[in-house]
C-alpha positions as CSV (number, residue, x, y, z in Angstrom):
1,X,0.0,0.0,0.0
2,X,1.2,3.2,-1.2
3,X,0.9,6.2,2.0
4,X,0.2,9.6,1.3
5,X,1.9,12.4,3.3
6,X,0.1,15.7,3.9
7,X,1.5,18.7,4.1
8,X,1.4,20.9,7.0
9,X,-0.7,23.1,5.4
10,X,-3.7,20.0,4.8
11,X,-2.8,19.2,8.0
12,X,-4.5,22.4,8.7
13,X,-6.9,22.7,6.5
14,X,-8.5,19.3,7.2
15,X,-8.2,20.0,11.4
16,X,-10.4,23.4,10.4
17,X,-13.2,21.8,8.1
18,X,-13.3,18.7,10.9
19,X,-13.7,21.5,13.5
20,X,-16.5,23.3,11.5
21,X,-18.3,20.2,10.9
22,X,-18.3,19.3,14.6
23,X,-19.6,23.0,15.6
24,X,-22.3,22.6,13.2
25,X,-23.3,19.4,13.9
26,X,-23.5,20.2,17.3
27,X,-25.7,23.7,16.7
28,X,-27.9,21.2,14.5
29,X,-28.5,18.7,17.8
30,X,-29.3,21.6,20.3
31,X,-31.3,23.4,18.1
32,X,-33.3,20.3,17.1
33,X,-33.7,19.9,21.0
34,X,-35.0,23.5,21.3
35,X,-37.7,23.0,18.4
36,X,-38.8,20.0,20.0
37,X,-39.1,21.3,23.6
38,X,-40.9,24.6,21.8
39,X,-43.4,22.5,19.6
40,X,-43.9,20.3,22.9
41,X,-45.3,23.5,25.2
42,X,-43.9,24.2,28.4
43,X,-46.9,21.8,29.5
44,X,-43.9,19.1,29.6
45,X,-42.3,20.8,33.1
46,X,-46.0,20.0,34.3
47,X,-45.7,16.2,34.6
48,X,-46.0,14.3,37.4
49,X,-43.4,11.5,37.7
């Protein structure tokens, strides 16, 4: 198997877009949690356990 060496500079650019894609996907999941808690009602706090 042949292995491919990066440069420093992909180095860096691939570290930023894997950064960028973990911030967005983690925007995505809380503001997926805050849709779902707003389309609920604040009627879920009210439950009895």
């Amino acid at each position: 198997m042949e292995k491919v060496d990066l440069t420093d500079k992909q180095k860096k650019a691939r570290r930023s877009r894997s950064v960028a894609l973990g911030i967005v996907l983690a925007v995505l999941a809380v503001l997926f949690y805050v849709v779902t808690i707003i389309k609920i009602g604040p009627a879920v706090f009210d439950r009895t356990m």
